[in-house]
C-alpha positions as protocol buffer text, in pm:
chain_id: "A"
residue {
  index: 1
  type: UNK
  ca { x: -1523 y: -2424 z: 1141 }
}
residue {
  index: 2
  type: UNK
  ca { x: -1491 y: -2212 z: 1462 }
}
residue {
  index: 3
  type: UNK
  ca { x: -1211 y: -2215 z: 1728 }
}
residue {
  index: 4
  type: UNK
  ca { x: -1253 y: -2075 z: 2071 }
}
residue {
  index: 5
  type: UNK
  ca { x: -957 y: -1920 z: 2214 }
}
residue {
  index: 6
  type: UNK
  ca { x: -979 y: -1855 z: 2586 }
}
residue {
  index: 7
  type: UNK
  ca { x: -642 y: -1776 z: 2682 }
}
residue {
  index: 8
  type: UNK
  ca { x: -290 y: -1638 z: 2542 }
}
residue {
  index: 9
  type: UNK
  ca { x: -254 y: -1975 z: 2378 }
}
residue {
  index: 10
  type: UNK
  ca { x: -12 y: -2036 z: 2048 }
}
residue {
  index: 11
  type: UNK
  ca { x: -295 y: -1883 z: 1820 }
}
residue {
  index: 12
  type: UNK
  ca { x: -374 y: -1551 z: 2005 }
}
residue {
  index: 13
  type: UNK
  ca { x: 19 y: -1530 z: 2037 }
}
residue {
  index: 14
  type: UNK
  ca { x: 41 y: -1581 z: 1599 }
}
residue {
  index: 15
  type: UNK
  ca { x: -237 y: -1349 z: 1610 }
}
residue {
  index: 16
  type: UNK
  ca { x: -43 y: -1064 z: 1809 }
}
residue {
  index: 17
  type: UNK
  ca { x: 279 y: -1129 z: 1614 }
}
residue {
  index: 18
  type: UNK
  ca { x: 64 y: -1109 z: 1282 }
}
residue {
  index: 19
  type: UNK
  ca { x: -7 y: -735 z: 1424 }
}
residue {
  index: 20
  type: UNK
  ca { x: 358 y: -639 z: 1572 }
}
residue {
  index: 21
  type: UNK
  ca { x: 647 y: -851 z: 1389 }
}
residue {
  index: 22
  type: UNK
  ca { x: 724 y: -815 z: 991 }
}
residue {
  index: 23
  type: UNK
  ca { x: 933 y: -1142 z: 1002 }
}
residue {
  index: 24
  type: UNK
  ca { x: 672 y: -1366 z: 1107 }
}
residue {
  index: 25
  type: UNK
  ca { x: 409 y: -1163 z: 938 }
}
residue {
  index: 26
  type: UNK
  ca { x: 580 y: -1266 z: 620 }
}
residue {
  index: 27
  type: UNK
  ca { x: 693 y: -1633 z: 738 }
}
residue {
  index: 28
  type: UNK
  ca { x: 293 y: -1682 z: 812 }
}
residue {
  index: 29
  type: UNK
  ca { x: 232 y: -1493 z: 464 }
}
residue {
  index: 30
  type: UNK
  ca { x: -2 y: -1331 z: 643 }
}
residue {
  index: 31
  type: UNK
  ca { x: -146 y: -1040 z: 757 }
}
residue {
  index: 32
  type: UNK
  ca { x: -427 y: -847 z: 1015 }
}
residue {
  index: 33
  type: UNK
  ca { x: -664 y: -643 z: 866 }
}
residue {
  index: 34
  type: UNK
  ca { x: -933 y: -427 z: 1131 }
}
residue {
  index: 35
  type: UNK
  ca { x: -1185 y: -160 z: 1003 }
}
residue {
  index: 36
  type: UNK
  ca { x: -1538 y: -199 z: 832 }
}
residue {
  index: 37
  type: UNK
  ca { x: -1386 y: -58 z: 540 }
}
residue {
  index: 38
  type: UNK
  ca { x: -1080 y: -270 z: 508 }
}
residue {
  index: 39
  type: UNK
  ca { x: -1238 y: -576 z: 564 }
}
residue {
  index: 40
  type: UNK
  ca { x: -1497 y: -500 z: 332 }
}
residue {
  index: 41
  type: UNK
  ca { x: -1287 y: -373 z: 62 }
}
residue {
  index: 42
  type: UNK
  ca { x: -1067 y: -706 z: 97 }
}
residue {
  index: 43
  type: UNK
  ca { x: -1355 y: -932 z: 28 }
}
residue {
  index: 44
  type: UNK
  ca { x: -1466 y: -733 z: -226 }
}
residue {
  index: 45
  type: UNK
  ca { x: -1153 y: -720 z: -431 }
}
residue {
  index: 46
  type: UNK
  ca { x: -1107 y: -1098 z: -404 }
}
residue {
  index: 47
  type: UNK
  ca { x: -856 y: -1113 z: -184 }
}
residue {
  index: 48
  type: UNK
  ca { x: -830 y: -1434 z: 63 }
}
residue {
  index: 49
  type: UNK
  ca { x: -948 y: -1431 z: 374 }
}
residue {
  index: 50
  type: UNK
  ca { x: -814 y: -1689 z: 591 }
}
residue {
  index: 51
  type: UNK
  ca { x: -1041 y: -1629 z: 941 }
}
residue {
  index: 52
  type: UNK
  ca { x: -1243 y: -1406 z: 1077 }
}
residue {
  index: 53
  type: UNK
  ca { x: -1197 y: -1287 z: 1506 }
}
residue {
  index: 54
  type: UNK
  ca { x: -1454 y: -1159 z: 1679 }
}
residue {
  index: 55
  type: UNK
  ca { x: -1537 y: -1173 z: 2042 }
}
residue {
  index: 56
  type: UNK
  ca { x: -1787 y: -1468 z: 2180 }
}
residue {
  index: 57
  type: UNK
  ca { x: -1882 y: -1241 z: 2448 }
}
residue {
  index: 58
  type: UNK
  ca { x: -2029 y: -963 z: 2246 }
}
residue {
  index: 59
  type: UNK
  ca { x: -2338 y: -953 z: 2023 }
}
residue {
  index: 60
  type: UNK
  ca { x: -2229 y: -866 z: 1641 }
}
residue {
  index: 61
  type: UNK
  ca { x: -2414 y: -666 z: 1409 }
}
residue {
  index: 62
  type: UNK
  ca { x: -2629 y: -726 z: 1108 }
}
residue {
  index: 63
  type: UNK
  ca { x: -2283 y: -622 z: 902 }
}
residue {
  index: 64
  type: UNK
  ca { x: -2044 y: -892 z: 1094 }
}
residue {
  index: 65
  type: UNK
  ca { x: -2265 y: -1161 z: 1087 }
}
residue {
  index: 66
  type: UNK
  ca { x: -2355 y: -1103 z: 705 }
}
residue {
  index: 67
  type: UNK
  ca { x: -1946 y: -1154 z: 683 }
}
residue {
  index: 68
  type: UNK
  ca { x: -1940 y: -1465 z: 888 }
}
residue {
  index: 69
  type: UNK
  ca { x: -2222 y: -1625 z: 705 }
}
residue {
  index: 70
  type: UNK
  ca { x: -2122 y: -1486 z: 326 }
}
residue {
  index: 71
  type: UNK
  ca { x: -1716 y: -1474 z: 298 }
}
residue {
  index: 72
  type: UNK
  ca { x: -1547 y: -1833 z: 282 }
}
residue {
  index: 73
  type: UNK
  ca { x: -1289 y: -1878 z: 519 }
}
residue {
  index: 74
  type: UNK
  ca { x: -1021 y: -2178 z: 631 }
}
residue {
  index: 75
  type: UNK
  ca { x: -1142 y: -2147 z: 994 }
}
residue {
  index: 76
  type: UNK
  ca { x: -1311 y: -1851 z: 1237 }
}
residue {
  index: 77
  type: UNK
  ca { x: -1133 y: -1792 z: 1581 }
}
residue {
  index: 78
  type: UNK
  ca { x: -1346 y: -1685 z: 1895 }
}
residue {
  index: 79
  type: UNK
  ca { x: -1199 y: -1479 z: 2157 }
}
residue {
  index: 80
  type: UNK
  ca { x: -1301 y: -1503 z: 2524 }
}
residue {
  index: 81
  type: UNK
  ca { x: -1299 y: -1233 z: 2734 }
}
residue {
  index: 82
  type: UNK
  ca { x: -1090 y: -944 z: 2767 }
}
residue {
  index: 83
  type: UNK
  ca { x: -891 y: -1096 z: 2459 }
}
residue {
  index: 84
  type: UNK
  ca { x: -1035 y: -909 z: 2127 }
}
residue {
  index: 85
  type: UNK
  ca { x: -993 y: -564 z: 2330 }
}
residue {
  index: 86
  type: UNK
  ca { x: -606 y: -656 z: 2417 }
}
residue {
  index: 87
  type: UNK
  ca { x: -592 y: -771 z: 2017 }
}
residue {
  index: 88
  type: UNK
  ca { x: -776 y: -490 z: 1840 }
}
residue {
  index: 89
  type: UNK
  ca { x: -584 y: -118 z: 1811 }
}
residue {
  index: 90
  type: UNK
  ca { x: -882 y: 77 z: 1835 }
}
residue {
  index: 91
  type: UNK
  ca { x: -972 y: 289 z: 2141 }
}
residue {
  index: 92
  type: UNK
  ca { x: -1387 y: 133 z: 2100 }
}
residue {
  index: 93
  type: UNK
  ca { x: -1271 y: -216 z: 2018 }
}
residue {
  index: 94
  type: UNK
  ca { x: -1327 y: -373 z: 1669 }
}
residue {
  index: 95
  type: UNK
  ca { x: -1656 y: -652 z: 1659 }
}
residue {
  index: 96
  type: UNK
  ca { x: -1434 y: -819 z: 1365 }
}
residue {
  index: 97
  type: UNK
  ca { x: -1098 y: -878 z: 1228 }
}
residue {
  index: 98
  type: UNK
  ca { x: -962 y: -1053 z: 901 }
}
residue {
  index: 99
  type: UNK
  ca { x: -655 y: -1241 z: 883 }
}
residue {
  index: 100
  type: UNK
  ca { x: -591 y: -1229 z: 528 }
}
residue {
  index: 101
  type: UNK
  ca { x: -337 y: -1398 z: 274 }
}
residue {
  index: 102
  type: UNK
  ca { x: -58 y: -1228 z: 129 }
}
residue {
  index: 103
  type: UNK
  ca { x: -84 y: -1218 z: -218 }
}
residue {
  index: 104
  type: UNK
  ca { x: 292 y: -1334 z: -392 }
}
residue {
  index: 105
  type: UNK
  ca { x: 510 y: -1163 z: -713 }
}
residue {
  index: 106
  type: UNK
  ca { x: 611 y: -864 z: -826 }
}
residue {
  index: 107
  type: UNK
  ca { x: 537 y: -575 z: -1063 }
}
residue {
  index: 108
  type: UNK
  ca { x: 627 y: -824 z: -1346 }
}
residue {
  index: 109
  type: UNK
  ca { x: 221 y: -957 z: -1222 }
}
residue {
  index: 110
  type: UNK
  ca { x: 62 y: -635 z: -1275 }
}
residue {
  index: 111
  type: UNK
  ca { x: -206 y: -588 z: -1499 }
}
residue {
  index: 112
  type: UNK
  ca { x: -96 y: -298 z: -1703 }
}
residue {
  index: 113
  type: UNK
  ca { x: -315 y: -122 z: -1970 }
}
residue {
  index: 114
  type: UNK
  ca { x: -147 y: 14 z: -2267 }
}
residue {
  index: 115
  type: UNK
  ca { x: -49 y: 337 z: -2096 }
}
residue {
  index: 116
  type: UNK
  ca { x: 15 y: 261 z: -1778 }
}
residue {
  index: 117
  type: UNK
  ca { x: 79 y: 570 z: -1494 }
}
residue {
  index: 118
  type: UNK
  ca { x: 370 y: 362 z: -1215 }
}
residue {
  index: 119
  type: UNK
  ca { x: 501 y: 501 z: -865 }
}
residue {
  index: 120
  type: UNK
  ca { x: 771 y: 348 z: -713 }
}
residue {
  index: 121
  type: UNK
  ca { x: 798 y: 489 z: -362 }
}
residue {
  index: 122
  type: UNK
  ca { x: 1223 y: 445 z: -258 }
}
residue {
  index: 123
  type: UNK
  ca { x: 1302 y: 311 z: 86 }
}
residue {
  index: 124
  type: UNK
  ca { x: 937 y: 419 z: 267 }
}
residue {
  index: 125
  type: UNK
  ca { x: 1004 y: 514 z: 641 }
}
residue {
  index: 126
  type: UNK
  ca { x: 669 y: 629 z: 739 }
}
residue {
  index: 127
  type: UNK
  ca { x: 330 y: 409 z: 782 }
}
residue {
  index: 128
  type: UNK
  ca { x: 90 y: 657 z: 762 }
}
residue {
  index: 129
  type: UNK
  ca { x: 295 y: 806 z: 411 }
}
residue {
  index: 130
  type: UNK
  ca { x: 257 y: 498 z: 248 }
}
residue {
  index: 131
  type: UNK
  ca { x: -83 y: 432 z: 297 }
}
residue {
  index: 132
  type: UNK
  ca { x: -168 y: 774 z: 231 }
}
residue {
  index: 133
  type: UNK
  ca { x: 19 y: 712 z: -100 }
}
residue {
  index: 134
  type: UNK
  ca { x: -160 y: 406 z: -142 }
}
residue {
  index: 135
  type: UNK
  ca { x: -462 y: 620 z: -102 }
}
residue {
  index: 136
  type: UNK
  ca { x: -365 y: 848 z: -357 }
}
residue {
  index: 137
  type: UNK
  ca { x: -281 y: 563 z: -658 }
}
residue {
  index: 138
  type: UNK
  ca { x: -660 y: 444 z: -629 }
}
residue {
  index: 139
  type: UNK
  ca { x: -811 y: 806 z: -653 }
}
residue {
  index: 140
  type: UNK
  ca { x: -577 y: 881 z: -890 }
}
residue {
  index: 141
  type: UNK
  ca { x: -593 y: 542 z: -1137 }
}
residue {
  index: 142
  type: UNK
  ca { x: -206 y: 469 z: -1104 }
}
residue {
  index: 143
  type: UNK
  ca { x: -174 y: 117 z: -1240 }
}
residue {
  index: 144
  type: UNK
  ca { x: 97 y: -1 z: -952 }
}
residue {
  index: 145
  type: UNK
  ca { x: 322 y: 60 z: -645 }
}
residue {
  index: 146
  type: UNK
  ca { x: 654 y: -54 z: -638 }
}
residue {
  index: 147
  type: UNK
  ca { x: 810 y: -10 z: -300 }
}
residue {
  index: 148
  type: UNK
  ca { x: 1189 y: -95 z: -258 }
}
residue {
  index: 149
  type: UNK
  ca { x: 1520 y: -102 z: -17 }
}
residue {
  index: 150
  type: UNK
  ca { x: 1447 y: -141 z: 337 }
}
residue {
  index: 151
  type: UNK
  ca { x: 1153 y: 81 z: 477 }
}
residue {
  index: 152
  type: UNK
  ca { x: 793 y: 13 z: 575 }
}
residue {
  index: 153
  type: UNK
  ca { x: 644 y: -330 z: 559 }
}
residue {
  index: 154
  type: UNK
  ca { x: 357 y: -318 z: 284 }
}
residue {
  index: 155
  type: UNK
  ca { x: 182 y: -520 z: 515 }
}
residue {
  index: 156
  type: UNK
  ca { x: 171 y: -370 z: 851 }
}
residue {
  index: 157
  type: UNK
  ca { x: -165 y: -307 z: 995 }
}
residue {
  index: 158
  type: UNK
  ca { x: -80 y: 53 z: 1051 }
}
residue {
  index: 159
  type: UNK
  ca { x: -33 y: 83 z: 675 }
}
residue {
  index: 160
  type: UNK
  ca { x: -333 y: -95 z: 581 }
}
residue {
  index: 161
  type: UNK
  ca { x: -565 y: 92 z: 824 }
}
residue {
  index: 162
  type: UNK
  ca { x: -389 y: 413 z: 661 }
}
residue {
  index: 163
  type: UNK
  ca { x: -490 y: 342 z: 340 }
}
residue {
  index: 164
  type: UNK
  ca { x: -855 y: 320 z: 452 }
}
residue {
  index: 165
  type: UNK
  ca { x: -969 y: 28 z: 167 }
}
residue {
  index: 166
  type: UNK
  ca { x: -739 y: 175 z: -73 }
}
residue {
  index: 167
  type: UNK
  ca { x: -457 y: -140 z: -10 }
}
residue {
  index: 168
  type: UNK
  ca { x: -680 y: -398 z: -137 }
}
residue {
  index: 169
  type: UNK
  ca { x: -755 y: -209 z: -485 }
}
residue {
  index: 170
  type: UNK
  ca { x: -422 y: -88 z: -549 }
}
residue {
  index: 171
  type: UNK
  ca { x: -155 y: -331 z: -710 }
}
residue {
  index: 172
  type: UNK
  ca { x: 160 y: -336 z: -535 }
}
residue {
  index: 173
  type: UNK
  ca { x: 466 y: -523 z: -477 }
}
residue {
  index: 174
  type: UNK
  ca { x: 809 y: -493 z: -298 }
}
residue {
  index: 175
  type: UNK
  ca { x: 1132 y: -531 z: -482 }
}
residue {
  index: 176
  type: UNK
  ca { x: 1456 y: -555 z: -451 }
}
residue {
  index: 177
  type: UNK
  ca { x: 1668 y: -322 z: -665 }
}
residue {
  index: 178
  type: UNK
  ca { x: 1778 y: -574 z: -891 }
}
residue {
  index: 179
  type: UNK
  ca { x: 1459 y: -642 z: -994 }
}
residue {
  index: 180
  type: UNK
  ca { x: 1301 y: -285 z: -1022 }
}
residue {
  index: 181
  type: UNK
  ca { x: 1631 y: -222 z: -1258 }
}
residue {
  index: 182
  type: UNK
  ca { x: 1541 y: -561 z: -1487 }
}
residue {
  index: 183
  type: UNK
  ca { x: 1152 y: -481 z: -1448 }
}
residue {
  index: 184
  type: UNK
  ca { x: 1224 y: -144 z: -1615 }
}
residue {
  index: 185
  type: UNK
  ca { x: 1440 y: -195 z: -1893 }
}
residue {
  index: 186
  type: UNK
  ca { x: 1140 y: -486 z: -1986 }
}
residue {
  index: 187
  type: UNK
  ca { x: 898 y: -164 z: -1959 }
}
residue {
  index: 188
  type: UNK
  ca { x: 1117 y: 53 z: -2216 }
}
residue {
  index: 189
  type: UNK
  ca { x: 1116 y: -268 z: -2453 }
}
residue {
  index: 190
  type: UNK
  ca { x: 723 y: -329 z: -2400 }
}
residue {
  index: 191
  type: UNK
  ca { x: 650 y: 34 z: -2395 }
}
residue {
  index: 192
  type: UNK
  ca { x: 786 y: 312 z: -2658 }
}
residue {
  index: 193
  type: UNK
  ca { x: 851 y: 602 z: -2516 }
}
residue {
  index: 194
  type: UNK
  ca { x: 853 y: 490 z: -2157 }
}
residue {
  index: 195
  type: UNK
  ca { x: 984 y: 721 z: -1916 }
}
residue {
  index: 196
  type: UNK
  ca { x: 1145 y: 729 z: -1539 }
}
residue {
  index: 197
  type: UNK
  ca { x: 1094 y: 1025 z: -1396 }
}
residue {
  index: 198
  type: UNK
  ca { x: 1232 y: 1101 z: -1018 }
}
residue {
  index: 199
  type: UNK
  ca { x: 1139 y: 1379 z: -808 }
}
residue {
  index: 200
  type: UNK
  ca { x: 1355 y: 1594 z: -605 }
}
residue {
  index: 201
  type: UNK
  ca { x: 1354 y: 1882 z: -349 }
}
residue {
  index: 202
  type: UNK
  ca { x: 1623 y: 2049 z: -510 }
}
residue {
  index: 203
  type: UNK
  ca { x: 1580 y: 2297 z: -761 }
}
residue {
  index: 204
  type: UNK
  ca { x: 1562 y: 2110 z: -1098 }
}
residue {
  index: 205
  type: UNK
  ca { x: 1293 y: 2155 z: -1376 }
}
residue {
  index: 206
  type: UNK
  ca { x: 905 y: 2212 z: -1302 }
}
residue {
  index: 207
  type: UNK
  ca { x: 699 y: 1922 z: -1296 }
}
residue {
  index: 208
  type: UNK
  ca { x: 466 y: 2052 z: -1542 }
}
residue {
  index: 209
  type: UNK
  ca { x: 696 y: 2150 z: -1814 }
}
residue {
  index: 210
  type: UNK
  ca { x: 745 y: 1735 z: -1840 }
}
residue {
  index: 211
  type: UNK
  ca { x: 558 y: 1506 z: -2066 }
}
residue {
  index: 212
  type: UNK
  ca { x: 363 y: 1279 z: -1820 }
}
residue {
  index: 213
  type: UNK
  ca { x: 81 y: 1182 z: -2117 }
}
residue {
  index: 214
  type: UNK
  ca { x: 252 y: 862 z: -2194 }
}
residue {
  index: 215
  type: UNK
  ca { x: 409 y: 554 z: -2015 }
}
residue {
  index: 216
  type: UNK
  ca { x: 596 y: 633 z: -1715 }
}
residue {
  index: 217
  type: UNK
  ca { x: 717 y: 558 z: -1351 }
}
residue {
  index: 218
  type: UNK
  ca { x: 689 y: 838 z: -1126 }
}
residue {
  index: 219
  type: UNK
  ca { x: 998 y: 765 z: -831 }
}
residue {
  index: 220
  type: UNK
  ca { x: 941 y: 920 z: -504 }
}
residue {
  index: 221
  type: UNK
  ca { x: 1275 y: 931 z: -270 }
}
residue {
  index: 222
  type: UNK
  ca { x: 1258 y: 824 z: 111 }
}
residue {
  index: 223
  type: UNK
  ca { x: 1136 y: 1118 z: 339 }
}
residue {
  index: 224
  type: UNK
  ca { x: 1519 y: 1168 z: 426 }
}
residue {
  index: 225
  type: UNK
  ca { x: 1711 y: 1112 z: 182 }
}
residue {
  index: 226
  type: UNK
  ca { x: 1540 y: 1147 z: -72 }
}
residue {
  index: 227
  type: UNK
  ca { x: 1599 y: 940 z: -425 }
}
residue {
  index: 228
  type: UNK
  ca { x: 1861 y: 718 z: -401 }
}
residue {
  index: 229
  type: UNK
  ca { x: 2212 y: 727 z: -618 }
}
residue {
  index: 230
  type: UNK
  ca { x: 2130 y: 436 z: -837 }
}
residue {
  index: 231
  type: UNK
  ca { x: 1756 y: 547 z: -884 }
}
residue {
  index: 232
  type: UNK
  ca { x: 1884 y: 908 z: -1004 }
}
residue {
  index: 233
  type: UNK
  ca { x: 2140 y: 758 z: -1262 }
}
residue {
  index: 234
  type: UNK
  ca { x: 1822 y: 547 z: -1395 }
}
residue {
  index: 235
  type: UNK
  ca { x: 1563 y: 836 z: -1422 }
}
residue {
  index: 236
  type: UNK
  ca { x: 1501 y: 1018 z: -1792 }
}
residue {
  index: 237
  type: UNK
  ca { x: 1459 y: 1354 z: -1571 }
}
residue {
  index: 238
  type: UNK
  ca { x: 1401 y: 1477 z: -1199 }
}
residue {
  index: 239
  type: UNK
  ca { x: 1174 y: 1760 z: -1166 }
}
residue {
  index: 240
  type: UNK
  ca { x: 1052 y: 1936 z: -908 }
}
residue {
  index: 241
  type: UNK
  ca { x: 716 y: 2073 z: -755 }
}
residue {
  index: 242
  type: UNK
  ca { x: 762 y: 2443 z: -765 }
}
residue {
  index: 243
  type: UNK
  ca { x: 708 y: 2579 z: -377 }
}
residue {
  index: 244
  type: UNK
  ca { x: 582 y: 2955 z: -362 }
}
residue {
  index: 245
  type: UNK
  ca { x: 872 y: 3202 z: -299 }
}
residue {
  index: 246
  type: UNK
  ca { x: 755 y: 3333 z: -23 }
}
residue {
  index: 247
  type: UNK
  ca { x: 675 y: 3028 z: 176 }
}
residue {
  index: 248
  type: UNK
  ca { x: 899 y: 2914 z: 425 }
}
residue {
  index: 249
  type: UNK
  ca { x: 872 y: 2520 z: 305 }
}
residue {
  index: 250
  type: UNK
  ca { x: 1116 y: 2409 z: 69 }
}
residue {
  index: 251
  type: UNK
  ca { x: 956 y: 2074 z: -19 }
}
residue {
  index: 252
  type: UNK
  ca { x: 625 y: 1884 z: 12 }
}
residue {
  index: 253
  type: UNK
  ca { x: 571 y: 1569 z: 235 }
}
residue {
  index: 254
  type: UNK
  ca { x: 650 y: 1266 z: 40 }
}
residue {
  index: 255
  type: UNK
  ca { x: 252 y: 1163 z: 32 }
}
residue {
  index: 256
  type: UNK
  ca { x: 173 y: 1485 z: -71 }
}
residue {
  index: 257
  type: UNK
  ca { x: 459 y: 1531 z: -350 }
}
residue {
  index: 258
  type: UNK
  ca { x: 339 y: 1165 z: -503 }
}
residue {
  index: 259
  type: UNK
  ca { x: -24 y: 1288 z: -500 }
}
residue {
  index: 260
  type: UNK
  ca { x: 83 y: 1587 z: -649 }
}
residue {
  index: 261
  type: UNK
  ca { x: 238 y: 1456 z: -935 }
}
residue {
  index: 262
  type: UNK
  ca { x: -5 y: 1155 z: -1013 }
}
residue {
  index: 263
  type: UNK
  ca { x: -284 y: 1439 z: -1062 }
}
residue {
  index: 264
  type: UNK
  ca { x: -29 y: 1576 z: -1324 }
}
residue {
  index: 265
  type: UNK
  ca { x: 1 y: 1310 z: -1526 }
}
residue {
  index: 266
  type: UNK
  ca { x: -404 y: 1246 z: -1511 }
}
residue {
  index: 267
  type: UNK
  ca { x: -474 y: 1605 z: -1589 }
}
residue {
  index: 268
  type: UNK
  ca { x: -195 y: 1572 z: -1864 }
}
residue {
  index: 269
  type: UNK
  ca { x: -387 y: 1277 z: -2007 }
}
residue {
  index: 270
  type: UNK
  ca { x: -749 y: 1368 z: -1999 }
}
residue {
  index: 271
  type: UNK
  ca { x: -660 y: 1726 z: -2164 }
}
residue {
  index: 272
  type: UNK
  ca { x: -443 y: 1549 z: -2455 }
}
residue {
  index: 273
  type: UNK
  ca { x: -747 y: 1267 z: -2479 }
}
């Protein structure tokens, strides 16, 4: 089914608010996805797709139509004029957007293999770190994101465009701290020797001097503040990613820090088989 939207009308408005407010986004439970990449990544990984938006004054290409014609959806919308250029964030306006379905539950849904590699990334404050870290769990293999506390909407567009197809592969879920606490100690009973290992900027031990070859959850701090209290008391060890002597930076960006360490424990477990 197709709708034609000429004007700012109730569904352009949910459309914009799906784009620029995290309450509604998550009242609607869902979100708006832009980018070739994205979109294609998000039907390929079997994620929902509720409608498709795409200008009626513009003629699409071979790729949008192919979408139209292959992906189920609940209903398409078509903008008039002037409207998919005010909607999209791109400078050469998109031909297509997605309004997809948020997928419910947390980590205690992931699909873990018997050694599973976690990040939990501490009260996020940054778009662009989180789906760079997002980025960095698919390259890397890690098994699940756990994002907690107040930060960074998993959902936002800006974090989903960041991640550039990487969202819709990776599993992830936000928690509150309650449940991260009770999702662990279920990990240490499902998993022997499962470890929580935080980082820090401080000077603490080197990140390669730890075991990362079996079970663990790597926890990243916010870009402040760093790991908070009650995270610390829970974590086995924090380490730190040695910074050259010389250099004038004390720490790594958050992104970088988490990519940094999930290549640790991948190069830990390929060389130890």
């Amino acid at each position: 089914m197709i709708r034609d939207i000429n004007n700012r009308d109730a569904a352009f408005q949910k459309l914009q608010v799906l784009k620029t407010n995290r309450n509604k986004r998550h009242r609607y439970g869902q979100f708006l996805v832009e980018g070739v990449r994205n979109i294609n990544q998000a039907a390929a990984n079997g994620w929902e797709i509720a409608s498709f938006v795409y200008p009626r004054d513009r003629e699409l290409s071979d790729w949008a139509k192919g979408m139209l014609r292959d992906v189920r959806t609940q209903e398409n919308l078509r903008l008039g004029p002037g409207l998919m250029e005010e909607l999209s964030g791109k400078e050469d306006t998109s031909e297509l957007m997605a309004v997809v379905n948020m997928r419910s539950g947390g980590a205690g849904e992931f699909r873990l293999p018997e050694n599973p590699l976690l990040v939990l990334f501490d009260r996020p404050s940054n778009r662009g770190n989180l789906g760079t870290l997002l980025r960095s769990c698919d390259g890397l293999g890690a098994d699940g994101l756990i994002l907690t506390g107040h930060g960074v909407d998993l959902y936002d567009p800006e974090v989903v465009t960041a991640s550039m197809g990487s969202f819709f592969r990776v599993q992830a879920a936000q928690m509150e701290l309650r449940d991260v606490t009770a999702y662990i100690e279920e990990l240490r009973e499902r998993y022997p020797g499962f470890r929580t290992v935080g980082t820090t900027a401080h000077r603490q031990r080197a990140v390669w001097g730890e075991d990362l070859s079996g079970p663990v959850l790597l926890m990243l701090g916010n870009e402040t503040e760093g790991l908070s209290y009650g995270f610390k008391q829970s974590c086995d060890v924090l380490c730190t990613i040695p910074m050259a002597e010389e250099g004038s930076a004390s720490s790594f960006n958050v992104a970088c820090a988490g990519t940094v360490l999930m290549y640790e424990a991948v190069r830990q477990r390929a060389e130890r088989g």
